[in-house]
Structure formats: C-alpha cells, structure tokens
Residue frames as qw, qx, qy, qz and C-alpha x, y, z in Angstrom:
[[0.562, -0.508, -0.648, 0.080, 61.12, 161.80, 87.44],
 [0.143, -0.902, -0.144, -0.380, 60.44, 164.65, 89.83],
 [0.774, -0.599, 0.103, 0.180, 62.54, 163.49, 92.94],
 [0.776, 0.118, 0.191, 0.590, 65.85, 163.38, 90.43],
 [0.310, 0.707, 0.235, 0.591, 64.62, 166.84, 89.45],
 [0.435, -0.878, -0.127, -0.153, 64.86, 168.07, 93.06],
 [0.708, -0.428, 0.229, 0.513, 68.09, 166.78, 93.74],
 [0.588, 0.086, 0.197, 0.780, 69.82, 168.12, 91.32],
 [0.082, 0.817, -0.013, 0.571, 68.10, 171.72, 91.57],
 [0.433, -0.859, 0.229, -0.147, 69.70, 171.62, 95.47],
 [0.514, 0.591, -0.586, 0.208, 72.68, 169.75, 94.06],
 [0.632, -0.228, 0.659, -0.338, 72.29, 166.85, 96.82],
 [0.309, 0.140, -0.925, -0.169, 72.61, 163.00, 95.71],
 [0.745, -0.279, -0.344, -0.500, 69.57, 160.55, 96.76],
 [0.328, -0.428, 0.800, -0.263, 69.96, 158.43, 99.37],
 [0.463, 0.241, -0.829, -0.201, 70.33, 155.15, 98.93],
 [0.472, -0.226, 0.758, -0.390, 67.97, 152.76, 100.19],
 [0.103, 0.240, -0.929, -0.261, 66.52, 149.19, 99.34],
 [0.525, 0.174, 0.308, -0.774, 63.05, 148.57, 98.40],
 [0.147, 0.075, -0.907, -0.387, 61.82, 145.24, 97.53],
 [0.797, -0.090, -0.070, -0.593, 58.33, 142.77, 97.44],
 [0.445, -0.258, 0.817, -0.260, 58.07, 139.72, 99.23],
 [0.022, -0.046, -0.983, -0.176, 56.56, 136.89, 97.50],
 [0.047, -0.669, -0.719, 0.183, 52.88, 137.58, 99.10],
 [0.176, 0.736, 0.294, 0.584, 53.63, 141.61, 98.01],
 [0.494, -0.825, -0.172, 0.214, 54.40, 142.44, 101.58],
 [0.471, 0.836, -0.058, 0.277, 56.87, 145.32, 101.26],
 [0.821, -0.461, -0.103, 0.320, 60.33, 145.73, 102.57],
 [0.166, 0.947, -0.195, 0.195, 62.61, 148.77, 103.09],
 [0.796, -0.255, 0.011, 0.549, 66.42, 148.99, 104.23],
 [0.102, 0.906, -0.389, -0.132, 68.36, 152.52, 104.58],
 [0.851, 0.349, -0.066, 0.387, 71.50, 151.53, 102.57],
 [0.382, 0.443, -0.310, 0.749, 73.37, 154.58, 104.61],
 [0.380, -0.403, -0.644, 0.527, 73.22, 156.09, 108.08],
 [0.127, -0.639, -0.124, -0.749, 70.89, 159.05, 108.61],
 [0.424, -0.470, -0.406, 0.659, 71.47, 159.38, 112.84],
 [0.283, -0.670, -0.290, 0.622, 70.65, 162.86, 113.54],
 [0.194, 0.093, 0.513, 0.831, 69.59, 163.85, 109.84],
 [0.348, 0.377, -0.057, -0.856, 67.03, 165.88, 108.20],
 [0.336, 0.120, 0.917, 0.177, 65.46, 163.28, 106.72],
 [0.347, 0.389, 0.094, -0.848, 62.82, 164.23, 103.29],
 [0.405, 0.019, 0.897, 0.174, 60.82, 161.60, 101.67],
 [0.662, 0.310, -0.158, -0.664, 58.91, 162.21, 98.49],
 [0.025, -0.229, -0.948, -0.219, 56.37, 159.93, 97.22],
 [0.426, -0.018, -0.164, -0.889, 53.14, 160.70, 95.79],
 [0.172, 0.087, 0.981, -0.018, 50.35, 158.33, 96.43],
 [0.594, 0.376, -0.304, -0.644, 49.39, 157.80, 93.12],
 [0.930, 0.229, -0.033, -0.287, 48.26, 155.07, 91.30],
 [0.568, -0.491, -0.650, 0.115, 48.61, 152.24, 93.18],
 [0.339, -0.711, 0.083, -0.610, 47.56, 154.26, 95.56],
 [0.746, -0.610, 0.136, -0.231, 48.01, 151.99, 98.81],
 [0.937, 0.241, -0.015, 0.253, 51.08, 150.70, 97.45],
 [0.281, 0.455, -0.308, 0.787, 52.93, 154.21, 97.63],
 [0.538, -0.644, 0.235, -0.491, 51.03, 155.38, 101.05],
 [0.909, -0.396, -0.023, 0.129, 52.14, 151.66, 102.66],
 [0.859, 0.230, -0.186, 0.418, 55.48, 152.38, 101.26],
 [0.005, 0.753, -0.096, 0.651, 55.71, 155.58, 102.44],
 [0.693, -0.654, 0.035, -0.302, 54.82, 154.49, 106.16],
 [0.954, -0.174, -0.081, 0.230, 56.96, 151.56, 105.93],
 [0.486, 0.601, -0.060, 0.632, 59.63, 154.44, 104.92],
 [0.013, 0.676, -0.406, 0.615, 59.48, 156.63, 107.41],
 [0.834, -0.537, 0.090, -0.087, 58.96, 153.67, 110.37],
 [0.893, 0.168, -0.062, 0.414, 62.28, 152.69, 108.77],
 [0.154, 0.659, -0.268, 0.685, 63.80, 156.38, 109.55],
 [0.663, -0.596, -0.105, -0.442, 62.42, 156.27, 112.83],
 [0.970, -0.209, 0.082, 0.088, 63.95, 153.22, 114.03],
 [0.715, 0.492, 0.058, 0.493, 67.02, 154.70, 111.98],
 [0.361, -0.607, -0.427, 0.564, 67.27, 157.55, 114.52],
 [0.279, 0.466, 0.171, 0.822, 66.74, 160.24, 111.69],
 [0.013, 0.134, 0.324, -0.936, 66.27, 163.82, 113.68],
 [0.444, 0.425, 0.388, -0.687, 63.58, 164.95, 111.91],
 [0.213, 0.226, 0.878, 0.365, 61.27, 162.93, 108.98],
 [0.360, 0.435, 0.085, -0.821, 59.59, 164.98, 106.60],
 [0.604, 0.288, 0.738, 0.090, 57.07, 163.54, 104.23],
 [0.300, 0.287, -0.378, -0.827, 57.07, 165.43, 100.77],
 [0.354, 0.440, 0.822, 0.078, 53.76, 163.93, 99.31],
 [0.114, 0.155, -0.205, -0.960, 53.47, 166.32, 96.00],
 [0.498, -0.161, -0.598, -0.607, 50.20, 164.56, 95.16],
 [0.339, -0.130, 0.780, -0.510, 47.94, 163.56, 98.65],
 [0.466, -0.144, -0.725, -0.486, 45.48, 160.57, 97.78],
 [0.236, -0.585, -0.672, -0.387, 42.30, 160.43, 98.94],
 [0.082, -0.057, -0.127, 0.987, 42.72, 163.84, 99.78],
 [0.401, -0.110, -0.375, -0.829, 38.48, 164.00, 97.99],
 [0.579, -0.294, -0.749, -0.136, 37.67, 162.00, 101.01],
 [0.208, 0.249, -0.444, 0.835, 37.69, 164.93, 103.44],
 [0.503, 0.043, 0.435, -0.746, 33.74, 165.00, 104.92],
 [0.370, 0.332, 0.842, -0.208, 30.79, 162.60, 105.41],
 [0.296, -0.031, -0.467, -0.833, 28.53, 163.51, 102.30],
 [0.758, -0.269, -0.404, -0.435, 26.22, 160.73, 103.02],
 [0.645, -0.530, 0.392, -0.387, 25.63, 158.84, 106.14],
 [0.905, -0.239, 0.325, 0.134, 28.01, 155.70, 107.45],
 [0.576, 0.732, -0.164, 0.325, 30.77, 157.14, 104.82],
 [0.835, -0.237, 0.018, 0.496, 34.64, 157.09, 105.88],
 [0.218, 0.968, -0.120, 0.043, 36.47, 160.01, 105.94],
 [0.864, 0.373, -0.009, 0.338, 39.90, 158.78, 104.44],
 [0.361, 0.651, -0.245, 0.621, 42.03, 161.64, 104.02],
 [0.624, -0.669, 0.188, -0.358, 41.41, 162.00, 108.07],
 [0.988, -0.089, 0.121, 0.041, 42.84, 158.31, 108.63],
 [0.857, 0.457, -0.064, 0.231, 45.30, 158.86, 106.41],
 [0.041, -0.860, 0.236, -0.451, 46.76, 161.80, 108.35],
 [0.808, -0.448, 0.233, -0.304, 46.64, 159.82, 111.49],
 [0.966, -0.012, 0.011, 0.259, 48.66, 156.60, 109.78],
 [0.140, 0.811, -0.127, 0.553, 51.10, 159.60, 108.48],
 [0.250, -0.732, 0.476, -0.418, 51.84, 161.00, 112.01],
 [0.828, -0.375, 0.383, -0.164, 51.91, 157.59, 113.77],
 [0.985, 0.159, 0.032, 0.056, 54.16, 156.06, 111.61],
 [0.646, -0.473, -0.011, 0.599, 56.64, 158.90, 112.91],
 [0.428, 0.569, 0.318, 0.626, 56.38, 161.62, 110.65],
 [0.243, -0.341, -0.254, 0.872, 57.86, 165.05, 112.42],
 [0.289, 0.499, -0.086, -0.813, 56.06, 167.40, 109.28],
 [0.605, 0.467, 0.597, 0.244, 54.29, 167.04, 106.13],
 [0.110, 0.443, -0.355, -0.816, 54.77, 169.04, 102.75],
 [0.496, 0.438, 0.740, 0.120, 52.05, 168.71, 100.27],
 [0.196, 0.356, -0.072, -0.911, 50.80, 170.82, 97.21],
 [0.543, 0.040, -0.350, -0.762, 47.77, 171.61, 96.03],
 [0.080, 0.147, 0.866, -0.471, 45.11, 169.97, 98.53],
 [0.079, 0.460, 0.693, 0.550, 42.07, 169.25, 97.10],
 [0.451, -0.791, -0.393, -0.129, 40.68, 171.16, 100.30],
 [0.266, 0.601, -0.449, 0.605, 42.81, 173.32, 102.49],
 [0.616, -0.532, 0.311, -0.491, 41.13, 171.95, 105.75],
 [0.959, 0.062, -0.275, 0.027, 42.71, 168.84, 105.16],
 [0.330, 0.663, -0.332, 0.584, 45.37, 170.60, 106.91],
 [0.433, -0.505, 0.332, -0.669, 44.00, 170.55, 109.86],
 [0.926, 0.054, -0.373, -0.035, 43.59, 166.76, 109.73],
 [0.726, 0.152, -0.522, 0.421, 47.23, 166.31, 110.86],
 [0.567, -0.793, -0.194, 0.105, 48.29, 166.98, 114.33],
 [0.548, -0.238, 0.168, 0.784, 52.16, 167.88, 112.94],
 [0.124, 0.623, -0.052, -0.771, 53.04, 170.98, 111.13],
 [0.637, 0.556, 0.527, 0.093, 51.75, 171.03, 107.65],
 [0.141, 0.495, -0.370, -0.774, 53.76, 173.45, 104.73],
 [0.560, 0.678, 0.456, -0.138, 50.97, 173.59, 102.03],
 [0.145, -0.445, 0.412, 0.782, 52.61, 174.84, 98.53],
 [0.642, 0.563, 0.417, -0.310, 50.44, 175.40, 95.56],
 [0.620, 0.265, 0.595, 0.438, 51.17, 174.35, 91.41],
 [0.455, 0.777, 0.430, 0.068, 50.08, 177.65, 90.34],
 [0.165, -0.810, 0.326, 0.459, 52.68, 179.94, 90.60],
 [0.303, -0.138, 0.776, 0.536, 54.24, 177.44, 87.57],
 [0.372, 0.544, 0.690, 0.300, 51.46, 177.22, 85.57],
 [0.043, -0.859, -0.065, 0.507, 50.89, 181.42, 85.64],
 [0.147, -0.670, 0.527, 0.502, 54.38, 181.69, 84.41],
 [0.381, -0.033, 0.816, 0.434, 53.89, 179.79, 82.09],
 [0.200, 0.847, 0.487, 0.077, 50.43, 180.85, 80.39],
 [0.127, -0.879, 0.124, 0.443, 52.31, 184.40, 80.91],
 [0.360, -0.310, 0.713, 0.516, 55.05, 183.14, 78.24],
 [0.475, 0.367, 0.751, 0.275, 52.04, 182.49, 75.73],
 [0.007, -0.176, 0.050, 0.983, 51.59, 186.23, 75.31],
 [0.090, -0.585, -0.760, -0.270, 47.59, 185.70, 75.18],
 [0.063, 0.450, 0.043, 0.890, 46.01, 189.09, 75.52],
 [0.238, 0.239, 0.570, -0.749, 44.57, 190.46, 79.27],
 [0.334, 0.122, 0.209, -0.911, 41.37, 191.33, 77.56],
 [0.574, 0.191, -0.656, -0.451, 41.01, 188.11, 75.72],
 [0.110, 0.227, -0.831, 0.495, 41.66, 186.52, 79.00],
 [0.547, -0.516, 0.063, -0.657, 38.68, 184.60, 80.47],
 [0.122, 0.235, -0.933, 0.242, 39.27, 181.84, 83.72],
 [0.741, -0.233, -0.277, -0.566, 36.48, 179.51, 84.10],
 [0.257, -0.113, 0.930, -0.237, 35.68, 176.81, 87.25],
 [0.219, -0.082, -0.894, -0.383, 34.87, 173.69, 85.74],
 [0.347, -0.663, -0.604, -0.275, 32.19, 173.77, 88.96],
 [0.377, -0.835, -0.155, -0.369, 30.86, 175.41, 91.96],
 [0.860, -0.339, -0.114, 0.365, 33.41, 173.76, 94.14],
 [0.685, 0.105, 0.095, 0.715, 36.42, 175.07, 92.64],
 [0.384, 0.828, 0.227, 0.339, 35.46, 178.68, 92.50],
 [0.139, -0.984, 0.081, 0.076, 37.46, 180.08, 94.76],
 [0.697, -0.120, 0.462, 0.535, 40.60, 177.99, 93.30],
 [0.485, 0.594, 0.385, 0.513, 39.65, 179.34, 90.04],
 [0.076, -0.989, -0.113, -0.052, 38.89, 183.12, 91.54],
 [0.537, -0.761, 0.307, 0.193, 42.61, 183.27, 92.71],
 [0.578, 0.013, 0.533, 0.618, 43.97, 182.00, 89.93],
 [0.315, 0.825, 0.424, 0.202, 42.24, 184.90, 87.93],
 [0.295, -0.918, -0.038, 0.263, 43.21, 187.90, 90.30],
 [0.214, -0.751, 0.393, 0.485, 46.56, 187.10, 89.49],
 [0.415, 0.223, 0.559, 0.682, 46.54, 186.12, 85.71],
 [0.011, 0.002, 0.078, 0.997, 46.40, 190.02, 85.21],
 [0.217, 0.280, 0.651, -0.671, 42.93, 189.87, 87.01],
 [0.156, 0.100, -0.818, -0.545, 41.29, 188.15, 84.50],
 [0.759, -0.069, -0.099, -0.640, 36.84, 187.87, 84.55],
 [0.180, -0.032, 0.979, -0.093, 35.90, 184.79, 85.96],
 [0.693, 0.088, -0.379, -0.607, 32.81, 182.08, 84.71],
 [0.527, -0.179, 0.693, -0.459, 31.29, 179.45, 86.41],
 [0.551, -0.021, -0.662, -0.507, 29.64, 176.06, 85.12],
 [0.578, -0.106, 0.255, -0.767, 26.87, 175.67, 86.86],
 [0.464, -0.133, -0.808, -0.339, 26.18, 171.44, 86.24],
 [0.452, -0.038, 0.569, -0.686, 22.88, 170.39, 88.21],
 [0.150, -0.063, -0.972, -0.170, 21.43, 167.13, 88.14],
 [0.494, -0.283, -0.011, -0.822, 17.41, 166.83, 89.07],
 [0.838, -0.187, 0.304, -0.412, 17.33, 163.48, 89.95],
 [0.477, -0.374, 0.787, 0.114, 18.44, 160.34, 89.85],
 [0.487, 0.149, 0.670, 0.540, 19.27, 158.94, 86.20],
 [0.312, 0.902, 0.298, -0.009, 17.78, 162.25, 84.69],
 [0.677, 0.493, 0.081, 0.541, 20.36, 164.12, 82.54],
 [0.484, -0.456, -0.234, 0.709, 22.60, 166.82, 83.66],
 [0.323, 0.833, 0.341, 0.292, 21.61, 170.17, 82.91],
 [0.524, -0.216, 0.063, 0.822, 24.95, 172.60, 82.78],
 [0.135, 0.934, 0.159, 0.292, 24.52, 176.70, 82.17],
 [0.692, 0.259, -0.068, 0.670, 26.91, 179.08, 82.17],
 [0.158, -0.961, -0.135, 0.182, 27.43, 182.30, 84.61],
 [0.243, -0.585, 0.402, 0.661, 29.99, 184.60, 83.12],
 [0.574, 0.798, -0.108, -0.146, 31.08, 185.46, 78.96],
 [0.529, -0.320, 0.558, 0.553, 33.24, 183.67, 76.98],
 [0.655, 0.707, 0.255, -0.079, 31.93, 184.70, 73.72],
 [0.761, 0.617, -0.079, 0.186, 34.84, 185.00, 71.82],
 [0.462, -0.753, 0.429, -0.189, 37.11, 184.78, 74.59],
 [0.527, 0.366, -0.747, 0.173, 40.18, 182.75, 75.38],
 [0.782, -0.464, -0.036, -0.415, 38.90, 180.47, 78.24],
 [0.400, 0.391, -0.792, 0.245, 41.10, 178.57, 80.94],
 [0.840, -0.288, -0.453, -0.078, 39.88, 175.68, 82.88],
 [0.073, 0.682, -0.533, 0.496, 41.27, 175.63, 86.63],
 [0.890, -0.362, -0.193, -0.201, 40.95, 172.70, 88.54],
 [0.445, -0.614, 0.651, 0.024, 43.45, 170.98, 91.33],
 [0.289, -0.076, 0.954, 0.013, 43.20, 167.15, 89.67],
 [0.624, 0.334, -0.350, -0.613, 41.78, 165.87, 86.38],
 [0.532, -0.204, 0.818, -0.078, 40.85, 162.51, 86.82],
 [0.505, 0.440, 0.717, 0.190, 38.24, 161.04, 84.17],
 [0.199, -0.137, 0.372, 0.896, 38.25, 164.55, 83.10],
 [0.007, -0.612, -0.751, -0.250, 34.37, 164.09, 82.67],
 [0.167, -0.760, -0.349, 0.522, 33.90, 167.27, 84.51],
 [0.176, -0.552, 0.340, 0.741, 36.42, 169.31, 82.36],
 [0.015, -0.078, -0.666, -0.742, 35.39, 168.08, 78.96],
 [0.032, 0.643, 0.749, 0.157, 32.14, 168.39, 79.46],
 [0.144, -0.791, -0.081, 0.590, 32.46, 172.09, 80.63],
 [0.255, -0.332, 0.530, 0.737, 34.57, 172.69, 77.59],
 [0.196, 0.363, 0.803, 0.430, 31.81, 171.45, 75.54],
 [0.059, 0.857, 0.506, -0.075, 29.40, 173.90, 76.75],
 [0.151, -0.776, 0.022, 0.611, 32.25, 177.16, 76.40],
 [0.368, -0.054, 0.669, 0.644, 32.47, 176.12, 73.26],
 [0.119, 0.718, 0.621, 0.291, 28.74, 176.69, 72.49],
 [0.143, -0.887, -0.117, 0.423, 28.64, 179.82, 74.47],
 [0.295, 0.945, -0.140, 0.018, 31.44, 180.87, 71.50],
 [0.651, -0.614, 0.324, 0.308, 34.60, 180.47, 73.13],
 [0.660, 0.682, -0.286, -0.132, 37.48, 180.93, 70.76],
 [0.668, 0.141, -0.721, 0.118, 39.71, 178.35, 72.45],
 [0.678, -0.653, 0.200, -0.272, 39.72, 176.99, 76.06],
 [0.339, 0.388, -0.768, 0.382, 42.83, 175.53, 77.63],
 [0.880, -0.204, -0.426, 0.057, 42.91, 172.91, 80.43],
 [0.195, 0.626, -0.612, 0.442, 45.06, 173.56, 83.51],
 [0.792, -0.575, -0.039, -0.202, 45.69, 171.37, 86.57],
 [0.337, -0.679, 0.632, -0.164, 48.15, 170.40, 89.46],
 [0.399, -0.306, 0.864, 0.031, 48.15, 166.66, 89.63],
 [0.563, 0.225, -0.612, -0.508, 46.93, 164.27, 86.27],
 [0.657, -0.019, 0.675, -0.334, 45.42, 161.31, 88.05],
 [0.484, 0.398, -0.477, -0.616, 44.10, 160.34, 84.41],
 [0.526, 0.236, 0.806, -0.134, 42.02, 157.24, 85.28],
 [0.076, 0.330, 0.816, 0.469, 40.14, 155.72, 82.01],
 [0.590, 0.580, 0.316, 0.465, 38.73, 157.56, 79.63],
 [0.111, -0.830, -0.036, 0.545, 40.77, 161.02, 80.45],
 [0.324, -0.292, 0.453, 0.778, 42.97, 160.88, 77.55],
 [0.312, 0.460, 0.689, 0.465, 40.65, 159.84, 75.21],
 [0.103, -0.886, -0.442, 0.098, 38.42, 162.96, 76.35],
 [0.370, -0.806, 0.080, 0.456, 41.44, 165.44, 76.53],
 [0.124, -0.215, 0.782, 0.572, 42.79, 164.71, 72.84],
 [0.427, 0.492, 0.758, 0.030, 39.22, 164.86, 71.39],
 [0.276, 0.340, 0.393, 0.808, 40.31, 167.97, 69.89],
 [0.308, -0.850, -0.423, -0.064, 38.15, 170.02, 72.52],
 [0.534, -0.777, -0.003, 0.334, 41.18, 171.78, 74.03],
 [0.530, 0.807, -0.252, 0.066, 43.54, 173.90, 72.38],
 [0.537, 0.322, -0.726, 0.284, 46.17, 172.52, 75.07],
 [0.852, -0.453, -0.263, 0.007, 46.35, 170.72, 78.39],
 [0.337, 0.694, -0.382, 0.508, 48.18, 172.27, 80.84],
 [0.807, -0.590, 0.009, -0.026, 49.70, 170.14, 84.51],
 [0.046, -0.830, 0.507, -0.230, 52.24, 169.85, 86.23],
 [0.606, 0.202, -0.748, -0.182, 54.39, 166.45, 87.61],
 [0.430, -0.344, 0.665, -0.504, 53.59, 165.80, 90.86],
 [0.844, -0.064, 0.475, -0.242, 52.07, 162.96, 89.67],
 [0.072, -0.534, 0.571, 0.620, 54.25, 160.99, 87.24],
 [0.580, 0.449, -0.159, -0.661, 53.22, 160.45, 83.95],
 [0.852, 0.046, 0.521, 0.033, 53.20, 157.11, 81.51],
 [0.072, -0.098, 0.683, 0.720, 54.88, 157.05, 78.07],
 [0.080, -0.390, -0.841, -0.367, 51.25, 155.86, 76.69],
 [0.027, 0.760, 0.411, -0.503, 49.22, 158.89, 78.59],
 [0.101, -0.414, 0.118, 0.897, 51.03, 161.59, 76.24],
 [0.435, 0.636, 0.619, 0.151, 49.11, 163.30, 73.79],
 [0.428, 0.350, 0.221, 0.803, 49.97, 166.28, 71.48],
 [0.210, -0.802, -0.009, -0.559, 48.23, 169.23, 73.26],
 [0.734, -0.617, -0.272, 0.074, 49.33, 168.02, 76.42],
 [0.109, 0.617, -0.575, 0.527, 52.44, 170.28, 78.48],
 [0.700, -0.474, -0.331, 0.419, 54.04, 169.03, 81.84],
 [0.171, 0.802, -0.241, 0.520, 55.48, 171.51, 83.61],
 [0.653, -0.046, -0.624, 0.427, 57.99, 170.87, 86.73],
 [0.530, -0.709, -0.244, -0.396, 57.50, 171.62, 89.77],
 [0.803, -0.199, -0.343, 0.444, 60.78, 170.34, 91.38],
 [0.457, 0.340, -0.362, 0.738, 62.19, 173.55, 91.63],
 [0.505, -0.567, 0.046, -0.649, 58.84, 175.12, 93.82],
 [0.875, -0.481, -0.027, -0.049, 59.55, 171.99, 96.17],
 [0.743, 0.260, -0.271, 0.555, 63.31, 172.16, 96.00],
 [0.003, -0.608, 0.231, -0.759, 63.29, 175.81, 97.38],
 [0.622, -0.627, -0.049, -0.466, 60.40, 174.85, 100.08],
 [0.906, -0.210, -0.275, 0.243, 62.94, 171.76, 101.54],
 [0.354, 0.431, -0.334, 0.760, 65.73, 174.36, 101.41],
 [0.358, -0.631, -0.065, -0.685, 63.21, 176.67, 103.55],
 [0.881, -0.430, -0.172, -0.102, 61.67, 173.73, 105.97],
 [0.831, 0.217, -0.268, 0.438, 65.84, 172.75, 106.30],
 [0.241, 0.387, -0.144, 0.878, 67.02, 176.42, 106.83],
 [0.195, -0.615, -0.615, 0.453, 64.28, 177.20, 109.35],
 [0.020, -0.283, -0.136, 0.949, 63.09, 179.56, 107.61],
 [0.527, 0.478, 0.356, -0.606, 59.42, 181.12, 106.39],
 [0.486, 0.268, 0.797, 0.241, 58.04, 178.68, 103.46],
 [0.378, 0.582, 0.713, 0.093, 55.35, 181.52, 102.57],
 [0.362, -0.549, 0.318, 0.683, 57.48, 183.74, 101.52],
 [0.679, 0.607, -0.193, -0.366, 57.48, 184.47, 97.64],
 [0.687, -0.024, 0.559, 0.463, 59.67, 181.35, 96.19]]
C-alpha cells in the first residue's frame, strides 16, 4: 500500500488514528495521538468509492483542525473528479471546482496532487497547490527496457492528451510523436479513428494520465496495430479500471501495461502484462521538500 511505502522511504511511523462506520455509514474519525503544532500530511486517494475517501478525507482533516495541527497537508496521489473541470454542455456541474472548495474549507493549509487530469485545476484551489507528475518513474523505467531511440515511437491515445504525450516524448530520448485522431459524425454513427504520425514497424507507447474503461486506449492500439506497429505498450499514472478495462488490457493487444500506484490496486485486477511501479518515493521526497521549506520543482 503506497502510504506504508512512504513511511518507510522517510523512515517515520504512521500515525495512529481511529476510523470507523456508524450503523447508517456515517463516518467517524479520532486522532489516537496529539499532533498540537505538527506538520500534519494526509494521503488518501479518492478512488473508488470515490465519496467515501473524499468524505473521509474532509472528516480527516476537520479532525486535525480541531486537533490544533500547525499546518494540514492533503496528499491526494489520485484527484477524483478531477475530468469534471469545465461546462461542456449547458446546466453541467463543474465538480473538481467544488471539490477544491470542500478541500480548503474543511481546513486544509496546502494540497499535493500528481498527475492532474488538467493543470488548471490548480487554480481551482485558493491554497498553495505542489503538482508532481508519474512520469519521471515510468521514463526510468521504459529506459531499463533498453528499447532502441530509433524504434521509439510515443503516441496520444487522443487530441486531448497531446501535449501530455509531446513531453513525455522530448524526454524519452526525443522520441517522434503520433496522434489518434477518433471523430464521431453524429449521434449513434460509428467512430471513425486515423492516424497522424508512423508507426510502421515501430515500437509504440500509449501516454495517457488515467485508464479507466480503457476504451480509448484499446481501441487506439487496435488501429497502431493496423498501421504495422511492431508492439505498443500502455502507460499511465492512476488505473481507475472501471468494467471492462481488464478484460480489454489482457486481450493480448499490448505487449505490456505500464502504471503506477497512486491508485491501489485489487488482487483480481492483475493480469500478466501488467507492471505497477511506485511512486512513494517521488511523494516521499516532495513531503520532505513541502516539510523542509524548500523548492518541490527542483529535480527529485
């Protein structure tokens, strides 16, 4: 579990506190130790249940609050409904806005998050915001697979993502980039998907923040396959994996699936191409940082 992995890369014990359900599901916190005039750093993703961890979270840091911790950072390595950041259509809620809002009002001094589906979501909060990103692990890794620069191509899954995807190129040894292009004409009329960039016999890597159904990604995959591709890898920050991702991600389309744990995993998600890779130590350093008063975007 990621939080176990932090402590013990800054060699620090958990604090102890008491988290139960009421009968009706109403939740109920108790610090189990005094944190007067602490640093105070709560991780919790809010993953699936989603409003379960975000209520707990609040109910967490109203409990610091009241608890007189100095200052109450929220580590939230996964932000949910973060993909609710602008009106698309009229009389629509913008979520991730709200959320900010419950967040600060429930006494939160800072936030730490990585890998926002958006980076203006930043701007949401009215506290300070340290913004760390998944890729620096996943790089280093892919680097370890000794796959050749020239073999090298990074593809966004769509239009959205491209400048996620562009930045993740530059610096895998400024690897070509390739777009899928999916456009819909109307309403129940098939998607038609085309490709800008070459993967013809190219190694191809997928770059996305968050693979939910994964319908995006495998269906991209399907088409870099026609285009030739000789294999195409999968990468993302947070695995959401709502129904059907696995099935889609283990159809033998991907040579492997590469994420990271900010969000934590089930026994009954894994599948043989799939890697985790940790992330505790890129948020271990940043708490040091936030702690130490000193500059986050630094190189970790």
């Amino acid at each position: 579990i990621l939080v176990y992995e932090i402590a013990s890369y800054m060699g620090l014990e958990l604090g102890k506190v008491n988290i139960k359900r009421f009968a009706d599901g109403e939740i109920y916190v108790q610090l189990q130790e005094s944190v007067r005039g602490c640093n105070v750093f709560l991780v919790q993703p809010s993953c699936p249940p989603a409003n379960e961890n975000l209520m707990e979270l609040l109910i967490m840091i109203d409990a610091c609050r009241r608890a007189s911790a100095k200052n109450i950072t929220a580590v939230i390595p996964y932000f949910g409904y973060a993909r609710a950041d602008r009106k698309s259509q009229g009389r629509e809620s913008i979520a991730a806005k709200l959320v900010a809002n419950m967040i600060t009002e429930a006494g939160a001094n800072r936030v730490l998050v990585c890998d926002l589906h958006s980076s203006q979501a930043m701007g949401y909060f009215d506290i300070p915001v340290d913004h760390v990103y998944g890729q620096p692990v996943i790089l280093d890794y892919l680097a370890s697979k000794t796959i050749s620069s020239n073999d090298l191509v990074v593809v966004s899954p769509d239009v959205g993502g491209v400048a996620r995807a562009r930045a993740f190129a530059k610096k895998l040894s400024d690897a070509p980039l390739a777009i899928v292009d999916k456009r819909r004409h109307g309403h129940n009329v098939a998607e038609v998907m085309n490709l800008i960039g070459d993967v013809r016999g190219k190694v191809a890597v997928m770059m996305d923040d968050m693979i939910d159904t994964a319908g995006t990604i495998a269906k991209g995959a399907e088409l870099l396959h026609q285009e030739g591709a000789r294999e195409v890898y999968a990468c993302c920050t947070h695995a959401v994996f709502s129904p059907p991702a696995i099935e889609r991600l283990s159809s033998g389309l991907f040579q492997e699936v590469i994420i990271t744990n900010t969000i934590p995993l089930k026994e009954e998600k894994n599948f043989p191409q799939l890697t985790i890779l940790s992330v505790a130590n890129l948020l271990g350093e940043t708490i040091w940082r936030v702690h130490d008063d000193c500059s986050v975007s630094t190189k970790l």
